[in-house]
FILUM-545826 format. One record per atom (N, C-alpha, C): residue number from 1; residue in one letter; atom name; z, y, x. Coordinates in nm, 4 decimals, always signed. Layout:
BEGIN
+-----+------+------+----------+----------+----------+
| pos | code | site |       zz |       yy |       xx |
+-----+------+------+----------+----------+----------+
| NUM |    A |   CA |        Z |        Y |        X |
...
+-----+------+------+----------+----------+----------+
//
This chain:
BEGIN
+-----+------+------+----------+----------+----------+
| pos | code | site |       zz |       yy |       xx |
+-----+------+------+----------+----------+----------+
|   1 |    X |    N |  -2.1494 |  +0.0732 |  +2.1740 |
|   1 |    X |   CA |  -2.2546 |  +0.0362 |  +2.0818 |
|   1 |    X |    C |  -2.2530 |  +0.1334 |  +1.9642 |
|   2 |    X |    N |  -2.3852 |  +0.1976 |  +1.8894 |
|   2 |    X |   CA |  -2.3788 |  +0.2508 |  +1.7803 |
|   2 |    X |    C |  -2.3472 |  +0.2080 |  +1.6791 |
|   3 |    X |    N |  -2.2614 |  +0.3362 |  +1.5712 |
|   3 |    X |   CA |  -2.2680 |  +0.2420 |  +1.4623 |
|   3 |    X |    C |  -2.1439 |  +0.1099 |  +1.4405 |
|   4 |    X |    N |  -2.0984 |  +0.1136 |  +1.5760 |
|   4 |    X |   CA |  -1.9888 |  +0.0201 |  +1.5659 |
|   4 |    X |    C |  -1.8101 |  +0.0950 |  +1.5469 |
|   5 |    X |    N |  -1.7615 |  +0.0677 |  +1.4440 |
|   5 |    X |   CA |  -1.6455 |  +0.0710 |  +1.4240 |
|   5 |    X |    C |  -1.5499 |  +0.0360 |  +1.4745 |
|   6 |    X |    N |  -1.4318 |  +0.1176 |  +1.5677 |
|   6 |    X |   CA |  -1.2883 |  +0.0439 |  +1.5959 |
|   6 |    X |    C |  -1.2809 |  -0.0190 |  +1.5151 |
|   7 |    X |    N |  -1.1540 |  -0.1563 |  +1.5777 |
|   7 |    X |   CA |  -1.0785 |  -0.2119 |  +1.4937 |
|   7 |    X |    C |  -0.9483 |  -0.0983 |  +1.4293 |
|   8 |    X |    N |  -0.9006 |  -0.1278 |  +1.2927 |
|   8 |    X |   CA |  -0.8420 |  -0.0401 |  +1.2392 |
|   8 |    X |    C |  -0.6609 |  -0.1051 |  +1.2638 |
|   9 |    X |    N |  -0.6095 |  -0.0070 |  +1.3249 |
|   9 |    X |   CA |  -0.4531 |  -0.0263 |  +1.3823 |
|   9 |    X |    C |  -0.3735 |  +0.0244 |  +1.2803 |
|  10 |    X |    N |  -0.3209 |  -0.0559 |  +1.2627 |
|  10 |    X |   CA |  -0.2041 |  -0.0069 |  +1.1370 |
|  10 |    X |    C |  -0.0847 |  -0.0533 |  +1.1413 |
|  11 |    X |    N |  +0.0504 |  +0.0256 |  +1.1670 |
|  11 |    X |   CA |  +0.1960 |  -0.0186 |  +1.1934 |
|  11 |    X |    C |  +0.2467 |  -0.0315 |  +1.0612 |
|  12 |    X |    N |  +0.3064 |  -0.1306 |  +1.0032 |
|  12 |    X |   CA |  +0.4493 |  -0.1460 |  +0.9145 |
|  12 |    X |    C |  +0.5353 |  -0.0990 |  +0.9605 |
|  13 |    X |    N |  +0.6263 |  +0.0344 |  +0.8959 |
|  13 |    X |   CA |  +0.7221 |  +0.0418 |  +0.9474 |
|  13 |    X |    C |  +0.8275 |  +0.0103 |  +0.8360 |
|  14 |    X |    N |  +0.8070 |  -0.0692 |  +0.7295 |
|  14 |    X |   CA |  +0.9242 |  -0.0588 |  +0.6443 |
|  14 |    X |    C |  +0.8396 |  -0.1442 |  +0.5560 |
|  15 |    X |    N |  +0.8607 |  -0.2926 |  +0.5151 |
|  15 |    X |   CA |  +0.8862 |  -0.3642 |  +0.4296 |
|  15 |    X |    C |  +0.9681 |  -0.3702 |  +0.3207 |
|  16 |    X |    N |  +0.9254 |  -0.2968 |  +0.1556 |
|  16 |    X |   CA |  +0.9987 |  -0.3236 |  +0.0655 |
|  16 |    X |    C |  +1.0126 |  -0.4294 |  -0.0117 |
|  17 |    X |    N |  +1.0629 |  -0.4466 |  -0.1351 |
|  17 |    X |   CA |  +1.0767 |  -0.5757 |  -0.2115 |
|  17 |    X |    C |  +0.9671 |  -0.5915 |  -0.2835 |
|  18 |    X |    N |  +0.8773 |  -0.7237 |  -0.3053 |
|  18 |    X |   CA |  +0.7105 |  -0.7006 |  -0.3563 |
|  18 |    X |    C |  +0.7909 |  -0.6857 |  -0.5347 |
|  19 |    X |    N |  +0.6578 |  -0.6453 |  -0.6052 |
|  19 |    X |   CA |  +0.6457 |  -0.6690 |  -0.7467 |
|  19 |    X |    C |  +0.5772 |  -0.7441 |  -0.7755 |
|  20 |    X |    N |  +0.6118 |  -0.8837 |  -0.7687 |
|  20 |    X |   CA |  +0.4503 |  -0.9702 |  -0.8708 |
|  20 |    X |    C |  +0.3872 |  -1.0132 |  -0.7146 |
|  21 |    X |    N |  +0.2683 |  -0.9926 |  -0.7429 |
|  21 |    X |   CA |  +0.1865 |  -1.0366 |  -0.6497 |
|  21 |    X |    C |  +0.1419 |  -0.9234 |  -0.5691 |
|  22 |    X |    N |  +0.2054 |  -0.8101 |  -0.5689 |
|  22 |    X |   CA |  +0.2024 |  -0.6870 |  -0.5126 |
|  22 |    X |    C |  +0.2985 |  -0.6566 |  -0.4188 |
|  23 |    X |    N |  +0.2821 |  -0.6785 |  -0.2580 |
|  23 |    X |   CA |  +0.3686 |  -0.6258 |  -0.1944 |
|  23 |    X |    C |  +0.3378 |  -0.4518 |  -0.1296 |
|  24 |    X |    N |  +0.4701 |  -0.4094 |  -0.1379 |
|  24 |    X |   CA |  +0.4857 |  -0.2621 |  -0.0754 |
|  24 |    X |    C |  +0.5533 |  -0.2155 |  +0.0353 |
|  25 |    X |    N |  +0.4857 |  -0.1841 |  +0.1259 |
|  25 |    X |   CA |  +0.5310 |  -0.1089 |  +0.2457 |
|  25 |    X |    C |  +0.4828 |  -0.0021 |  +0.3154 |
|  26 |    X |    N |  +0.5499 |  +0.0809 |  +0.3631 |
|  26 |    X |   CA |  +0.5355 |  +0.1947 |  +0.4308 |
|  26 |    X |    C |  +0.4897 |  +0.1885 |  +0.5501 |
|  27 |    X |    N |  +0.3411 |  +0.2285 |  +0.5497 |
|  27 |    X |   CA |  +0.2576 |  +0.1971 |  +0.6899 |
|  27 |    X |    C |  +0.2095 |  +0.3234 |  +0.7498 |
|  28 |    X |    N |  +0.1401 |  +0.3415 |  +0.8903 |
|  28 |    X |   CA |  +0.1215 |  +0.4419 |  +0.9735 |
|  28 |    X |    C |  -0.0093 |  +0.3636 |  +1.0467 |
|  29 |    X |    N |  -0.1177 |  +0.4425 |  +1.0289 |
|  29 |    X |   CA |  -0.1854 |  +0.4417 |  +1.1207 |
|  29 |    X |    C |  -0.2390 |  +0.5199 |  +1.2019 |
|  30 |    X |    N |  -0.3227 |  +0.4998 |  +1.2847 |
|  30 |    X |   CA |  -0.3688 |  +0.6304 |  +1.3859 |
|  30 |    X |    C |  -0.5413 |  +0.6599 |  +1.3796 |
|  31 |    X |    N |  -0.5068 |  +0.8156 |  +1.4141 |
|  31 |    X |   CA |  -0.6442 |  +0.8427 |  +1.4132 |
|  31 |    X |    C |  -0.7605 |  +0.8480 |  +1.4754 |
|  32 |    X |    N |  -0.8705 |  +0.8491 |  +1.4639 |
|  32 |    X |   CA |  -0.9833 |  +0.8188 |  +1.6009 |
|  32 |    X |    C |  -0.9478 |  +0.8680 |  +1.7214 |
|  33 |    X |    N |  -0.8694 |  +0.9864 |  +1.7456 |
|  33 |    X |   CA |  -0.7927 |  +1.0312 |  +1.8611 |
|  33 |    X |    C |  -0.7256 |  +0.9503 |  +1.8908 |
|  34 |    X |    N |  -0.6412 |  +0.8555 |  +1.8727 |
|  34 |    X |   CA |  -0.5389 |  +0.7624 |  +1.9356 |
|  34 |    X |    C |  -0.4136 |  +0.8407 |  +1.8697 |
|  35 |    X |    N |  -0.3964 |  +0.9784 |  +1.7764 |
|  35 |    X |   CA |  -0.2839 |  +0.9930 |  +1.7810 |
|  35 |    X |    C |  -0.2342 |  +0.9629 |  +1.6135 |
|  36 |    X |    N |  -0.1246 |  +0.9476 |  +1.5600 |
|  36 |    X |   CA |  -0.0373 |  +0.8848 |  +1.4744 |
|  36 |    X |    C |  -0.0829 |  +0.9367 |  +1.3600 |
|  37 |    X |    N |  -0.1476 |  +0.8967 |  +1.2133 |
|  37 |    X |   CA |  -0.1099 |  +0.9890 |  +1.0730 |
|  37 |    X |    C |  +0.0506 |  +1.0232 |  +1.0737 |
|  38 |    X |    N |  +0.0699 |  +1.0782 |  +0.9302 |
|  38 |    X |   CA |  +0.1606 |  +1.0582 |  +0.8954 |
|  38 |    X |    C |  +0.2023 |  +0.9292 |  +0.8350 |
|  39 |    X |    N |  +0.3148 |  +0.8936 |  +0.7875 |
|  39 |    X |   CA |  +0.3391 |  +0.7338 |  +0.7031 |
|  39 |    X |    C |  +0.3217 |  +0.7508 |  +0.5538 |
|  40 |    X |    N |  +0.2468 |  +0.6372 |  +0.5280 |
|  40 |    X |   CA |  +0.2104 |  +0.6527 |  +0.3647 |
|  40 |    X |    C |  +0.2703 |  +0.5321 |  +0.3075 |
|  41 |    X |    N |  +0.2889 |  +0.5197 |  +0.1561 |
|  41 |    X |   CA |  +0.3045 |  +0.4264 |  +0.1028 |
|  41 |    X |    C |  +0.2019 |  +0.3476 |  +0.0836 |
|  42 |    X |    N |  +0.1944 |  +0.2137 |  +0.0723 |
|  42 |    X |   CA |  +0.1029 |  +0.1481 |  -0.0379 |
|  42 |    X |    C |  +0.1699 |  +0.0352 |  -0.0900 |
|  43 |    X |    N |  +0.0790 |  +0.0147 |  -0.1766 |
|  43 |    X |   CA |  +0.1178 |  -0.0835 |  -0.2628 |
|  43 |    X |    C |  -0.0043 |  -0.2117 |  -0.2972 |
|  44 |    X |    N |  -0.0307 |  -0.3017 |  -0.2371 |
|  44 |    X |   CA |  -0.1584 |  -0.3931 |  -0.2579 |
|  44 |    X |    C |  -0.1100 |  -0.5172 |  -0.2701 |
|  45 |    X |    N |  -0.2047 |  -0.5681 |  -0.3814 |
|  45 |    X |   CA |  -0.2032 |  -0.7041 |  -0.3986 |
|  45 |    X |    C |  -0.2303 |  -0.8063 |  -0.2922 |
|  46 |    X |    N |  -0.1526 |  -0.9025 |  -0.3074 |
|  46 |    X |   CA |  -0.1594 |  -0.9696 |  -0.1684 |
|  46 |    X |    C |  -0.1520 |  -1.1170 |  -0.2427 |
|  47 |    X |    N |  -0.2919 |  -1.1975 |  -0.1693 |
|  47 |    X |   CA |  -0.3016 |  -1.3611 |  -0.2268 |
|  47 |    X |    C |  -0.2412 |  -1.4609 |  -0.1301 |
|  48 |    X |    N |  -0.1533 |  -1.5657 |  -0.2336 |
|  48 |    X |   CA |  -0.1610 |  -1.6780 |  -0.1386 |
|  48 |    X |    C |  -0.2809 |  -1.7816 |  -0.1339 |
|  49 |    X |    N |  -0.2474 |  -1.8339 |  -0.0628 |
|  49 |    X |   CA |  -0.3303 |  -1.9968 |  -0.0501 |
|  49 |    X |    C |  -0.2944 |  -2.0964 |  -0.1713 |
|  50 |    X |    N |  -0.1565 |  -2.1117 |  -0.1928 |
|  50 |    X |   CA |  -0.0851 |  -2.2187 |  -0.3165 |
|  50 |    X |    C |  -0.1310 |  -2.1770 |  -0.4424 |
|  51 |    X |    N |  -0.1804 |  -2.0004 |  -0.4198 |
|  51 |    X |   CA |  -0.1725 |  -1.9502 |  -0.6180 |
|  51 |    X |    C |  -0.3364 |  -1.9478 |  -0.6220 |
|  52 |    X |    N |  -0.3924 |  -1.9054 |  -0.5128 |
|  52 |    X |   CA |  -0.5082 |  -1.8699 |  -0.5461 |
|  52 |    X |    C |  -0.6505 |  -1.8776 |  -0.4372 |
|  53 |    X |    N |  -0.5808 |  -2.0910 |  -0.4203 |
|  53 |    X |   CA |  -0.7219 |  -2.1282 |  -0.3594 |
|  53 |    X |    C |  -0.7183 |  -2.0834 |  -0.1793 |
|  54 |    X |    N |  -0.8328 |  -2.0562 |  -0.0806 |
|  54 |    X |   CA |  -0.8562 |  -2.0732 |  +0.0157 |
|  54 |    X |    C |  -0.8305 |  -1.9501 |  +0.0878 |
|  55 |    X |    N |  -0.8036 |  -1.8393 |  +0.0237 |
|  55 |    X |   CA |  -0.7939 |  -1.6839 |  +0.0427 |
|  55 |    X |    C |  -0.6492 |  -1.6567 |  +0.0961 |
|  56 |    X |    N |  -0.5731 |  -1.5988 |  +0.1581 |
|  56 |    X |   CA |  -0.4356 |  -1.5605 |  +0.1591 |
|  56 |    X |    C |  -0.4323 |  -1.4444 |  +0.2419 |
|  57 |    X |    N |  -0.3783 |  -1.3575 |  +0.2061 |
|  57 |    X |   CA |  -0.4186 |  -1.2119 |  +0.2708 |
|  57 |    X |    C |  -0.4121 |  -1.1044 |  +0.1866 |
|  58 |    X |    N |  -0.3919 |  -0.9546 |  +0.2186 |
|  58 |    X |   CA |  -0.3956 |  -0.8277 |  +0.1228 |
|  58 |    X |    C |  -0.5514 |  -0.8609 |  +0.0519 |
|  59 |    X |    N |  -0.5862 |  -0.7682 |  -0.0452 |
|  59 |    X |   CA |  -0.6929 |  -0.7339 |  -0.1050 |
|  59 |    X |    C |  -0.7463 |  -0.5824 |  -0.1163 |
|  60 |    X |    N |  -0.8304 |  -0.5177 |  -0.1445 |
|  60 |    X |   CA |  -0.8509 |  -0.4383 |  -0.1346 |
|  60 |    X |    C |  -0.7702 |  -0.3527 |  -0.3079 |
|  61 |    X |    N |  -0.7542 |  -0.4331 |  -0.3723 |
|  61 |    X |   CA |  -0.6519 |  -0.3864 |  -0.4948 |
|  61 |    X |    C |  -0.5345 |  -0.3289 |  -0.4441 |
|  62 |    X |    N |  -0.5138 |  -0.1636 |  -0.4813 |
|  62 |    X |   CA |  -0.3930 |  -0.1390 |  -0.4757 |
|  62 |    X |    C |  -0.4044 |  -0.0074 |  -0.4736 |
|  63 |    X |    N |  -0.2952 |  +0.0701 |  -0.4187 |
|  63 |    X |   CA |  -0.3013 |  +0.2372 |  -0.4553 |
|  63 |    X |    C |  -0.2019 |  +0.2292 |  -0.2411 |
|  64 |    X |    N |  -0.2779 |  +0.3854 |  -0.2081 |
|  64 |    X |   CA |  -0.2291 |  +0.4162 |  -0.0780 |
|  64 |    X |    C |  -0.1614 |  +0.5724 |  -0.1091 |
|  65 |    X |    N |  -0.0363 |  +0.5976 |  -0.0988 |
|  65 |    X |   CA |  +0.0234 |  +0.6919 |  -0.1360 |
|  65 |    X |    C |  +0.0252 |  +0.8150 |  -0.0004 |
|  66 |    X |    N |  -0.0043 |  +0.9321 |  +0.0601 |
|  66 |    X |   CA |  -0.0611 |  +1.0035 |  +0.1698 |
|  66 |    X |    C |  +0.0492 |  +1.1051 |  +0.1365 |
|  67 |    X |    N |  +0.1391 |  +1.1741 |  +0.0940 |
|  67 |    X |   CA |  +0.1981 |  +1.2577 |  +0.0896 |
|  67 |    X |    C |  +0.3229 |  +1.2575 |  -0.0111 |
|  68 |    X |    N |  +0.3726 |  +1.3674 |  -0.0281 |
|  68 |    X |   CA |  +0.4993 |  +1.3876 |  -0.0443 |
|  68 |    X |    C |  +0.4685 |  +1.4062 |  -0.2086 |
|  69 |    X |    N |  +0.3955 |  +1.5448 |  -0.2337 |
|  69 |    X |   CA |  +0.2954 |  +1.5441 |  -0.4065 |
|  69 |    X |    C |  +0.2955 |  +1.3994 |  -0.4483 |
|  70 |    X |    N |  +0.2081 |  +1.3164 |  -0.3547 |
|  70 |    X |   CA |  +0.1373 |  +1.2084 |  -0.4620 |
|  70 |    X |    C |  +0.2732 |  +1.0523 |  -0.4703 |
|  71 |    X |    N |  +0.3511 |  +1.0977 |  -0.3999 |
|  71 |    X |   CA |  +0.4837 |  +0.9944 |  -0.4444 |
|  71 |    X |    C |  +0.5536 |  +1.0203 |  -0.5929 |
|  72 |    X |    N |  +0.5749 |  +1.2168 |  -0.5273 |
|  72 |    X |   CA |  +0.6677 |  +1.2359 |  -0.6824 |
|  72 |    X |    C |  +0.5820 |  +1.2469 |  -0.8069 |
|  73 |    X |    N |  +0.4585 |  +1.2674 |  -0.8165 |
|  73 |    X |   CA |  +0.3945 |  +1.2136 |  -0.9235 |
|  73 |    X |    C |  +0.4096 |  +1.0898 |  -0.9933 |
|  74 |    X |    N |  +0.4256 |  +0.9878 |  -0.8934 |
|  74 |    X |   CA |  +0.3970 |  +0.8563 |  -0.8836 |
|  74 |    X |    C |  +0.5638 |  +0.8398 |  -0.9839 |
|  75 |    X |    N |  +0.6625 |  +0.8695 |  -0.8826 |
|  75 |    X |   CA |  +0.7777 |  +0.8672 |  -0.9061 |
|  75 |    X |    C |  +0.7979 |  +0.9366 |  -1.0867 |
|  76 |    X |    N |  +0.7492 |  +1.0286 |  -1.1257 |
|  76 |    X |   CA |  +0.7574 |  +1.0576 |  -1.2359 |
|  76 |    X |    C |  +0.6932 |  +0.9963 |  -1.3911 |
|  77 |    X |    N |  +0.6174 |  +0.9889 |  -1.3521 |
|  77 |    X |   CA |  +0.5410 |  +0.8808 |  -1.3817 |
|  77 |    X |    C |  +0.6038 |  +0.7566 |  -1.4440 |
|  78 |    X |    N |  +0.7035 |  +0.6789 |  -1.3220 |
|  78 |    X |   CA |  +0.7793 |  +0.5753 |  -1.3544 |
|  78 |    X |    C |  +0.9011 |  +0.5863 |  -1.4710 |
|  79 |    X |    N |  +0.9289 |  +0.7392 |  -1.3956 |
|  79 |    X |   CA |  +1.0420 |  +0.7950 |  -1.4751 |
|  79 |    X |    C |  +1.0380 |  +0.7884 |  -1.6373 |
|  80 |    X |    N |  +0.9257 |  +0.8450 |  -1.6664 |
|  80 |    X |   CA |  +0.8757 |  +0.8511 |  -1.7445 |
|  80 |    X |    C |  +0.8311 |  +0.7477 |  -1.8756 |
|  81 |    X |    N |  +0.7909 |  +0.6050 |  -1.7486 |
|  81 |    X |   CA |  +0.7595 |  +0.4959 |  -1.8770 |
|  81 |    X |    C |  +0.8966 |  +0.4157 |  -1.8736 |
|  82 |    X |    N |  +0.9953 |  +0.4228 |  -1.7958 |
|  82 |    X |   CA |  +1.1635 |  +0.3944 |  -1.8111 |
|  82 |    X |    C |  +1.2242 |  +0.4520 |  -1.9543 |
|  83 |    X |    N |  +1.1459 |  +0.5682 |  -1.9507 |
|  83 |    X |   CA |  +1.2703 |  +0.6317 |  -2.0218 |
|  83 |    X |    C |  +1.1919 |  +0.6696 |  -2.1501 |
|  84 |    X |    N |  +1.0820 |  +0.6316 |  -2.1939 |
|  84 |    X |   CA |  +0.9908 |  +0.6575 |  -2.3446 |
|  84 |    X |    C |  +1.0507 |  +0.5452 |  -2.4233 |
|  85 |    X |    N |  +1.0545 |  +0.4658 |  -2.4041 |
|  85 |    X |   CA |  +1.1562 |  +0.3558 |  -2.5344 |
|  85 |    X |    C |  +1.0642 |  +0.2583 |  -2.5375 |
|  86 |    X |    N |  +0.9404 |  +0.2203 |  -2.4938 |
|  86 |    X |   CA |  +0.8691 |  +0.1380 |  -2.5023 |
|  86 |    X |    C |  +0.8928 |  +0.0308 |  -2.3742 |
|  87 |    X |    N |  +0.9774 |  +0.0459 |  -2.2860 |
|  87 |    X |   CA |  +0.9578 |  -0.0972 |  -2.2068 |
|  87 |    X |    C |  +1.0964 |  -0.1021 |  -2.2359 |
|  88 |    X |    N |  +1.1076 |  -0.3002 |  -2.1963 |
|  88 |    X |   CA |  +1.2072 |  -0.3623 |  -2.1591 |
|  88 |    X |    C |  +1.2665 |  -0.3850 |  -2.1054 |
+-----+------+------+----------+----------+----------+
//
């Protein structure tokens, strides 16, 4: 059919510890070829049912990390608001 979209396949390969209402894991999906991306980070907000009503599931809120650059940015970044004197 035209116009019609695969369903979109996406592996977890690594479950980290969430922040908040933000869980993070390292996922892989594949490309219209059938063959593998590379593994990216993300990081998305994810609702329950108990906090927030009839919904429970990721959201489209969040950041998808694609490379090696956009981690250590990320990573510096953190470094960065650790170590300015302003957090707790």
């Amino acid at each position: 059919m035209p116009g019609t979209k695969k369903p979109f396949k996406e592996e977890v390969l690594k479950e980290l510890p969430a922040i908040g209402k933000y869980r993070i894991r390292i996922v892989q999906s594949e490309k219209d070829d059938g063959t593998k991306r590379a593994p990216a980070l993300d990081i998305r907000e994810y609702l329950t049912k108990e906090k927030e009503g009839d919904y429970e599931g990721f959201t489209k809120r969040g950041i998808r990390l694609t490379s090696a650059g956009q981690v250590d940015l990320l990573k510096d970044a953190l470094v960065e608001a650790l170590t300015c004197g302003q957090m707790e």
